[in-house]
C-alpha positions in Angstrom: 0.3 9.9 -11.5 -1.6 8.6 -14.8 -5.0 10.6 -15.2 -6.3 7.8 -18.2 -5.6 6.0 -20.9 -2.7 4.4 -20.1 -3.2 1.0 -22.0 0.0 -1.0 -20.5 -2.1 -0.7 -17.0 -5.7 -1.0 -18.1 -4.2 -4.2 -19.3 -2.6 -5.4 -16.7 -4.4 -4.6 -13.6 -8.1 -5.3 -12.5 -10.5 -2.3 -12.9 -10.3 -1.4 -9.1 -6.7 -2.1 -9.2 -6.2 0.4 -12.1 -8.1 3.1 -10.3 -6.5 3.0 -7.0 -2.8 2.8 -8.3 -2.8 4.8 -11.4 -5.8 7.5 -10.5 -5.3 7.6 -7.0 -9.0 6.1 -5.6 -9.2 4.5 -2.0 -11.1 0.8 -2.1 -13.5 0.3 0.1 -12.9 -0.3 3.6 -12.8 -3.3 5.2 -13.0 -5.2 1.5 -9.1 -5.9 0.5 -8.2 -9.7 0.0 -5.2 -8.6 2.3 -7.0 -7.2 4.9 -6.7 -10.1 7.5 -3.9 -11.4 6.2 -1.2 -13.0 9.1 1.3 -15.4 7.0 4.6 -14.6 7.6 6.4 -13.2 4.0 6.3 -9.6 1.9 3.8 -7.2 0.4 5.1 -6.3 -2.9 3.6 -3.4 -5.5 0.6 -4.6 -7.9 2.2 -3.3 -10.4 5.9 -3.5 -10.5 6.9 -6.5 -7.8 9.2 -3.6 -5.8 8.6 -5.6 -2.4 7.4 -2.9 0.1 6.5 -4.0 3.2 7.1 -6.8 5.2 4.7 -9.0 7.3 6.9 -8.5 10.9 5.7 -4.8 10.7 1.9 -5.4 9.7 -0.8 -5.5 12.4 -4.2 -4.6 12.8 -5.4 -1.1 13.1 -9.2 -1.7 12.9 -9.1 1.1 10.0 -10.4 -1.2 7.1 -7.3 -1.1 5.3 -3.8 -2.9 5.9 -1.6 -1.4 8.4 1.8 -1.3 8.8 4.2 0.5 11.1 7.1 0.6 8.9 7.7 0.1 5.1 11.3 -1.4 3.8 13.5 1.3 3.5 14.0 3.5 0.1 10.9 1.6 -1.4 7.9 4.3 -0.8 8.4 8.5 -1.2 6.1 10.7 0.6 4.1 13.5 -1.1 1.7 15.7 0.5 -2.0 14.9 -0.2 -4.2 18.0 0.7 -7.6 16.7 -0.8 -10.6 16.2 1.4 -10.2 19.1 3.2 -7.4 17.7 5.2 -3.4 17.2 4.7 -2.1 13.7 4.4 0.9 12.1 3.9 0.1 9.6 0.3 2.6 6.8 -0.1 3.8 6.2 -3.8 6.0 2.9 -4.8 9.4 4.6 -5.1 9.9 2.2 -8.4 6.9 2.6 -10.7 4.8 6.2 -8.9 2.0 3.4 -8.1 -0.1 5.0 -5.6 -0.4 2.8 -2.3 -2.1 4.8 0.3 -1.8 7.1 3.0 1.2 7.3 6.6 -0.1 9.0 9.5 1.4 9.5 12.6 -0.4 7.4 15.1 0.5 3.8 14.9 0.4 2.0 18.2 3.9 0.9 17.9 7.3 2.4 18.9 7.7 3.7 15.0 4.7 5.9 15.5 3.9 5.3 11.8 0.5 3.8 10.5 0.9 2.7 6.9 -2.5 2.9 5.5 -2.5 0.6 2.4 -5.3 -0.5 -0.1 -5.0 -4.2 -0.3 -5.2 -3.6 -4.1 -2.6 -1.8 -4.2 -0.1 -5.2 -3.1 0.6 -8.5 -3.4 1.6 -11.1 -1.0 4.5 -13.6 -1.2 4.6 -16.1 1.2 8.3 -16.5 2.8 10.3 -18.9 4.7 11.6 -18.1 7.9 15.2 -18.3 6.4 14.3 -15.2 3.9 12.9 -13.2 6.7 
């Protein structure tokens, strides 16, 4: 994960943007764009376009952040996150290391899986029912 100074990023992403995927940071809760999002289409990475999650698997966890239950296989790897006092399970864009947020293992849904993702982390591309 980039600790600074990485110019190509600073560049290219917002300022909160930057600090969640390259430095790690959480955005606030409850403040992503995607948030309350319910078109039908993909999530893809800020920073890369590797498309990541799709909207059949999204749905509302009341946590403040997006939630999914499962994310398009081979596109996230899992590292072990023991800050705050606790041990989580950060998810990283397999493609470009961009952090996107935290899995646990309490999702309401028969995956078991609650993808925890900034909204600044993605981006949303509306789809046709045909590329679903």
């Amino acid at each position: 994960m980039t600790k600074g100074g990485d110019d190509k990023w600073k560049a290219s992403l917002s300022e909160l943007a930057y600090k969640v995927c390259r430095l790690g940071h959480t955005e606030p809760a409850y403040s992503g764009a995607l948030l309350h999002n319910h078109r039908c289409g993909f999530y893809h990475c800020i920073c890369c376009n590797q498309r990541l999650f799709d909207s059949n698997t999204k749905f509302d966890s009341g946590c403040g952040w997006p939630s999914f239950d499962a994310a398009i296989e081979g596109t996230v790897r899992y590292v072990a996150d023991k800050s705050h006092g606790m041990v989580r399970t950060e998810i990283r864009c397999v493609q470009c290391d961009s952090h996107l947020g935290h899995v646990f293992d309490d999702g309401p849904t028969s995956t078991g899986q609650r993808y925890c993702v900034n909204s600044v982390s993605m981006q949303f591309d509306g789809a046709s029912p045909s590329d679903q």
